[in-house]
C-alpha positions as CSV (number, residue, x, y, z in Angstrom):
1,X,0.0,0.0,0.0
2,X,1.4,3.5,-0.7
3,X,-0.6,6.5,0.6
4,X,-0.9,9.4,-1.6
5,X,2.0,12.4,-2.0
6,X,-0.2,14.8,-1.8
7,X,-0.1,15.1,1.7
8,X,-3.4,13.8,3.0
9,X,-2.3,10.3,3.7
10,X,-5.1,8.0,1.8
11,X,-4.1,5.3,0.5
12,X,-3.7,5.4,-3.4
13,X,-5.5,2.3,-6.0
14,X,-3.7,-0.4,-7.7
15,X,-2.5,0.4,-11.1
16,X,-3.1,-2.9,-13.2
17,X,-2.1,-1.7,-16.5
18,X,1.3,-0.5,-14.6
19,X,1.3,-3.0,-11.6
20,X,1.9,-0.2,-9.4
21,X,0.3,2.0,-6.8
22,X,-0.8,5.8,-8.6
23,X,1.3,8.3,-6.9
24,X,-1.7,10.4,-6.2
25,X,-5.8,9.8,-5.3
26,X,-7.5,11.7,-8.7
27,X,-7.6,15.0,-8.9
28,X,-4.8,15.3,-6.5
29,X,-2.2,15.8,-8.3
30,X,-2.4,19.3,-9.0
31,X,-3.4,20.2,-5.7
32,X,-1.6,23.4,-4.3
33,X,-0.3,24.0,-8.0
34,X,0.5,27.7,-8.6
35,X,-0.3,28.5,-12.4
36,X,1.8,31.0,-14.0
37,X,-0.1,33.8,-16.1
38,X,1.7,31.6,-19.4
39,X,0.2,28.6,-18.3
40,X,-3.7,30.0,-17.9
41,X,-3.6,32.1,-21.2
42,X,-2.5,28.7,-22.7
43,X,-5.5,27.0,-21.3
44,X,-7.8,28.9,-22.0
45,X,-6.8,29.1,-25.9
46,X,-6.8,25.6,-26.1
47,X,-10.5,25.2,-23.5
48,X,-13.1,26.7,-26.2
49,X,-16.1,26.0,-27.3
50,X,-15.1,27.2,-30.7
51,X,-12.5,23.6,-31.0
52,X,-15.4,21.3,-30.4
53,X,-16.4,19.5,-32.8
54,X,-19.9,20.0,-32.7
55,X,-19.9,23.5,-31.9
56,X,-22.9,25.1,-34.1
57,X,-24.1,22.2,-35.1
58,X,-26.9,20.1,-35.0
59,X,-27.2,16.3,-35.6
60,X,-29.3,15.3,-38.3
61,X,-32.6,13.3,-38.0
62,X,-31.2,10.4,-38.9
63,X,-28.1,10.9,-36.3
64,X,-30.8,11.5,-33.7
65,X,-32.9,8.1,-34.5
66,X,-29.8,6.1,-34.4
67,X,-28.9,7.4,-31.0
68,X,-32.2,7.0,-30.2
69,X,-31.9,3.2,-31.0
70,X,-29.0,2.4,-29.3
71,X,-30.9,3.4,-25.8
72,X,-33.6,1.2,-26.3
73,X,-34.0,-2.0,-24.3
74,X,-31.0,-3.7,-22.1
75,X,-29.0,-0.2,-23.0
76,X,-30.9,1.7,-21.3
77,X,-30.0,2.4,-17.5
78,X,-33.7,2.9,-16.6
79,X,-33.8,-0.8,-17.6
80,X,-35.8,-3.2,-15.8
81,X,-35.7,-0.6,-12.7
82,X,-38.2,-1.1,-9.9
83,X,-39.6,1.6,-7.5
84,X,-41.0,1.2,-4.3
85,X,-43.8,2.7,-3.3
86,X,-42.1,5.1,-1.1
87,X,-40.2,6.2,-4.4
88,X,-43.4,6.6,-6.7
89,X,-44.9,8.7,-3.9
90,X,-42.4,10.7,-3.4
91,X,-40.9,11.4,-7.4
92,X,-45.0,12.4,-7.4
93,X,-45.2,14.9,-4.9
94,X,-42.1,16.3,-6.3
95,X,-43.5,16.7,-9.7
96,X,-47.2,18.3,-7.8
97,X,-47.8,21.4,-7.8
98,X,-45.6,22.7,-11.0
99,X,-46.8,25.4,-13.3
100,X,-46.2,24.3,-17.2
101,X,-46.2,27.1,-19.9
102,X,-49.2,27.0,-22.7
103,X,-46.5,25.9,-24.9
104,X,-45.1,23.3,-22.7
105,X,-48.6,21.5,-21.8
106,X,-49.5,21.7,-25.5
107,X,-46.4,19.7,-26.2
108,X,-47.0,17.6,-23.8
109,X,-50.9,17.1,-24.9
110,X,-49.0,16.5,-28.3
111,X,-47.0,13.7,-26.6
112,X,-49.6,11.6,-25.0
113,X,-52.4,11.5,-27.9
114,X,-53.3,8.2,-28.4
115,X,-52.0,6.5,-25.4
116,X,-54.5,4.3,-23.4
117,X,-54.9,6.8,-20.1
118,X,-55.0,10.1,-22.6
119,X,-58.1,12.4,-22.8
């Protein structure tokens, strides 16, 4: 066991793909650092939105299908989850009492045409 050299003694994880201890817990490592004014401008040039590569754009309709396929089923973490009681109850006094916009509870009138408990 090796504890971490950032100074607050926890003990660091195994490395497999090194077989070593990490010298530091994440996000230790630069703990305490002292940036110069270099370093920050250099940052920040290189942190913008602008070298994204989907910066101003939008994915197409059939981008946003194929996403929306590959969430369906066993992919999805909401998968085969079960609430107790206690949950439901309380995820639905969370939800009472909210005001929707015109424009949000026509959407959502949209939304649930159709469906077996709809009006």
């Amino acid at each position: 066991m090796k504890l971490c050299e950032c100074g607050c003694n926890k003990v660091t994880k195994w490395n497999k793909q090194f077989k070593r201890y990490n010298t530091y817990l994440n996000g230790h490592g630069q703990k305490g650092k002292k940036w110069t004014e270099e370093q920050k401008e250099t940052l920040k040039k290189t942190r913008t939105r602008e070298k994204c590569s989907m910066w101003n754009r939008k994915h197409s309709e059939e981008t946003k299908k194929k996403m929306s396929k590959c969430k369906l089923g066993i992919k999805n973490p909401m998968h085969n989850k079960i609430f107790t009681n206690e949950e439901r109850k309380r995820r639905s006094e969370a939800h009472k009492g909210k005001i929707f916009s015109k424009e949000t509870r026509k959407k959502l009138r949209l939304i649930n045409l159709g469906k077996k408990d709809s009006i």
